[in-house]
C-alpha positions as CSV (number, residue, x, y, z in Angstrom):
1,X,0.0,0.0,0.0
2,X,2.8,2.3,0.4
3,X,2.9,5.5,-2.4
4,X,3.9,8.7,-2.9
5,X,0.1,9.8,-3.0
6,X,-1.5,9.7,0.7
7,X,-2.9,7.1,2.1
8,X,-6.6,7.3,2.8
9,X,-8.7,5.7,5.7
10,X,-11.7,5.9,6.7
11,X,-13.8,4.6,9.7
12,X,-17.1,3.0,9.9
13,X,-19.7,1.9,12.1
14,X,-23.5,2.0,13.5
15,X,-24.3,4.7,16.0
16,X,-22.9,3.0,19.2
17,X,-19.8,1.1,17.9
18,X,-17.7,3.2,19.9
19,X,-16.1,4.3,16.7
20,X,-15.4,8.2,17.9
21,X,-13.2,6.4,21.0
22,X,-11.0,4.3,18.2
23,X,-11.0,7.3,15.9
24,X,-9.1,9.3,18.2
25,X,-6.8,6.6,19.2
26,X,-6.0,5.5,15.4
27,X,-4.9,9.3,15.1
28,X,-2.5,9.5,18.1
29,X,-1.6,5.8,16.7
30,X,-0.4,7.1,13.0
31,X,0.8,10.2,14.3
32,X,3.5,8.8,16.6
33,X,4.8,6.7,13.5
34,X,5.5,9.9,11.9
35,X,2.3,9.4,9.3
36,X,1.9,13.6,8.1
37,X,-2.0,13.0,8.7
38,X,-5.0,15.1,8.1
39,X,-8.1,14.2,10.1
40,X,-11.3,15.0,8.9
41,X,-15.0,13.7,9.0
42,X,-18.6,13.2,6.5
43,X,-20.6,15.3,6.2
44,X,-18.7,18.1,7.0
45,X,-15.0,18.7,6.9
46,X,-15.3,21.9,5.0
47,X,-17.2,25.2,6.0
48,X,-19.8,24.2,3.4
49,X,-20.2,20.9,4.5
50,X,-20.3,21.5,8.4
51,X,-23.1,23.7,7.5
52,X,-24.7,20.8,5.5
53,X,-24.2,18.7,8.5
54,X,-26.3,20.7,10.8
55,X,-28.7,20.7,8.3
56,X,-28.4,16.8,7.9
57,X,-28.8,15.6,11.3
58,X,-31.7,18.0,12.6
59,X,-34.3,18.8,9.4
60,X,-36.3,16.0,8.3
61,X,-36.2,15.5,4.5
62,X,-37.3,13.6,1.8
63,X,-34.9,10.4,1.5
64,X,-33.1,11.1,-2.3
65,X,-32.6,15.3,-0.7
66,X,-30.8,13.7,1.9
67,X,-28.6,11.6,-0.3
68,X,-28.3,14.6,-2.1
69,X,-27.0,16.7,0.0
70,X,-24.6,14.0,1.6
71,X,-23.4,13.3,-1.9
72,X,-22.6,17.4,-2.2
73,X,-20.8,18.0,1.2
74,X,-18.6,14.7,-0.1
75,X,-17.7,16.4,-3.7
76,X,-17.1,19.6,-1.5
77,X,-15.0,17.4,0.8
78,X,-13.0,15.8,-1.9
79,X,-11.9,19.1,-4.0
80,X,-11.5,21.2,-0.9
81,X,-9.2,18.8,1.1
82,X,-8.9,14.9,0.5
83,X,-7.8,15.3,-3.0
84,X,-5.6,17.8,-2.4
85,X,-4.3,16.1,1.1
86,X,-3.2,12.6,-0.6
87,X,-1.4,14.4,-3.5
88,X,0.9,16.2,-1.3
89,X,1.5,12.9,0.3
90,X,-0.7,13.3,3.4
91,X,-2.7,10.0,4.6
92,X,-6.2,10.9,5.4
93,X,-8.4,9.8,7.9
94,X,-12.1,10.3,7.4
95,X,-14.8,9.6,10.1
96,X,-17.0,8.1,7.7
97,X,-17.4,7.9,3.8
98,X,-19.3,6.8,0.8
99,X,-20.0,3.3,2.6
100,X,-22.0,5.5,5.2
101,X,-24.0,6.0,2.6
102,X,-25.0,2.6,1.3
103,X,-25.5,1.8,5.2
104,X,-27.7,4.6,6.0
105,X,-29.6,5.8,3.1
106,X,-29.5,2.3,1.0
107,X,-29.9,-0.3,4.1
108,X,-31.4,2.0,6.6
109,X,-34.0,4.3,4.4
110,X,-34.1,1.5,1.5
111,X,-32.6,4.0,-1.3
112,X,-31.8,1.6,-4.0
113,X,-28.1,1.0,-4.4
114,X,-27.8,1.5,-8.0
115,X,-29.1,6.0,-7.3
116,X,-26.6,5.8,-4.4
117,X,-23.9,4.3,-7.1
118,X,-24.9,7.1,-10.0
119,X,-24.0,9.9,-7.5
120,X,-20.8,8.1,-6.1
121,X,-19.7,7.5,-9.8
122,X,-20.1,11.2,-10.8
123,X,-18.5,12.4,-7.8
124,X,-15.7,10.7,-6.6
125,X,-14.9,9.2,-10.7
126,X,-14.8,6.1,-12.4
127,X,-11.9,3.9,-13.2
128,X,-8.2,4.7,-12.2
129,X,-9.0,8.6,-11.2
130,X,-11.3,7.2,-8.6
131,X,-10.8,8.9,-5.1
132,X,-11.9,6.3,-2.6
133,X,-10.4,5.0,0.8
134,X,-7.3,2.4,0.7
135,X,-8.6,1.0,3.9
136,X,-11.6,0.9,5.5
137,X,-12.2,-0.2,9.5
138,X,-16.0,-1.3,10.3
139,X,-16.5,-1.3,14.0
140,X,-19.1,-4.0,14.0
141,X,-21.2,-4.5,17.3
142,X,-24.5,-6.4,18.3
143,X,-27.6,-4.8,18.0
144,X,-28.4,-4.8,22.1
145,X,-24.6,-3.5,22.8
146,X,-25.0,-0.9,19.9
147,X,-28.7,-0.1,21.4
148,X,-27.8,0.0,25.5
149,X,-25.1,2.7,24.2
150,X,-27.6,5.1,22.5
151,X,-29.4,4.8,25.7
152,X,-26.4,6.5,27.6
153,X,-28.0,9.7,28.4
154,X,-26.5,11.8,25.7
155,X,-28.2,14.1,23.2
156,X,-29.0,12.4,20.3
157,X,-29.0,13.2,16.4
158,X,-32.0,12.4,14.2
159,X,-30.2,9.5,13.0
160,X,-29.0,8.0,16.7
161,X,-33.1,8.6,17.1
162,X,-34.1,6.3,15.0
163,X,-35.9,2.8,15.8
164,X,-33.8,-0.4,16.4
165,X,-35.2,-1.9,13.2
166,X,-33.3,0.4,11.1
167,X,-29.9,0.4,13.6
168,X,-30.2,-3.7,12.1
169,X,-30.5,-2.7,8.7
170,X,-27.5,-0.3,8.8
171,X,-25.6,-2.9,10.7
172,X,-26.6,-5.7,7.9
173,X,-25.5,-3.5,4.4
174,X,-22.3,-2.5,6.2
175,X,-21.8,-6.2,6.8
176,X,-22.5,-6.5,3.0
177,X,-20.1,-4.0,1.7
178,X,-17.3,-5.8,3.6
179,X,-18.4,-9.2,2.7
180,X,-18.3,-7.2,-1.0
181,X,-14.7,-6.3,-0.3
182,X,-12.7,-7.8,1.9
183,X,-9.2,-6.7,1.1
184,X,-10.3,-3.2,1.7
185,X,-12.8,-3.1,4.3
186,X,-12.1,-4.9,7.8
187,X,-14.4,-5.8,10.5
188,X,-13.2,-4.7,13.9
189,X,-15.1,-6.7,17.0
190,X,-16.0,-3.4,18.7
191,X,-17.9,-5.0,21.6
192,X,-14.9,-5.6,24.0
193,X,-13.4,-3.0,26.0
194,X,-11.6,0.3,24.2
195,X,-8.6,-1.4,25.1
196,X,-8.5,-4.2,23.7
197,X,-10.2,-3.4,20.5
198,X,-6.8,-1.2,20.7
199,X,-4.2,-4.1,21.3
200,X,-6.1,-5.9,17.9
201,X,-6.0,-3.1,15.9
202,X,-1.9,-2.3,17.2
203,X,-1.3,-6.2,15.8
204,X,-3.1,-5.4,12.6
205,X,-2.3,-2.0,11.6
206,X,0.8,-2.7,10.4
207,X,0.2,-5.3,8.3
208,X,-3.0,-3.4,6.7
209,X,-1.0,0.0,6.1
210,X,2.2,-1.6,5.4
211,X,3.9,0.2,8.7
212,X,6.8,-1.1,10.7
């Protein structure tokens, strides 16, 4: 995996995975290796697209408006700073990406996968140009562990809101995209303690990103 260009990672999950605690920890991780790292996060990571995100998460819309607008804080995302990140040799880590979308809006809201792939096609490109992740993690938990830590106390988005039934169906299409693509997404067990989800991934990582 090693290049000139950037690496780029992102991190995945359903609300609960605990995927904000490993986030955090995968930065400190990279940059004590001396990775030059840009940290950033979907929807959002540009002025335009934290706005978009505050929009996202609070105003109920119609499902393909919400795609929509996802798919347009992305192209902002990618132009403004991914693009320009991994060709000056910057890894990239994203807290969430296009596979977010196939989870949420495909499995969760049942937008059919082939809209979701004529927007991800026009903008992040087709063939070799194609600006996706290099590696993905999926923190993957249970339904009842995912559920019990929604039920923490804190404020919740619109999407944390939602009922248990769709929670499963992100869950499963995340499941499917890995199943899909194994050598570039990997399911992290994310039910244990932080911990030890962190000794796994500090055997791994190096082997996935090619590190010493």
């Amino acid at each position: 995996m090693k290049s000139t260009r950037g690496l780029f990672i992102s991190v995945e999950g359903v609300d609960g995975a605990g995927k904000s605690t490993q986030l955090a920890w995968l930065a400190e991780w990279l940059t004590r290796r001396g990775v030059p790292l840009i940290q950033t996060r979907e929807p959002g990571g540009t002025p335009l697209g934290e706005q978009l995100r505050a929009c996202l998460l609070r105003e109920p819309m119609h499902l393909e408006t919400e795609a929509l607008l996802m798919f347009a804080a992305r192209r902002e995302h990618l132009a403004q700073v991914i693009v320009p990140a991994l060709a000056r040799g910057d890894w990239v880590l994203c807290d969430r990406f296009s596979d977010a979308t196939y989870a949420y809006q495909g499995g969760g809201r049942g937008l059919a996968p082939a809209r979701i792939q004529q927007l991800e096609d026009w903008v992040q490109g087709q063939g070799p140009g194609r600006c996706e992740p290099d590696l993905t993690l999926l923190f993957d938990v249970p339904p009842e562990v995912s559920n019990a830590r929604l039920a923490s106390g804190r404020m919740l988005d619109r999407f944390e809101r939602e009922a248990a039934d769709f929670h499963a169906r992100v869950r499963e299409a995340y499941l499917a995209r890995a199943a899909a693509a194994p050598q570039r997404i990997r399911v992290v067990d994310a039910s244990g303690t932080p911990q030890a989800i962190q000794a796994h991934l500090a055997g791994m990582l190096p082997q996935w990103l090619g590190l010493p």
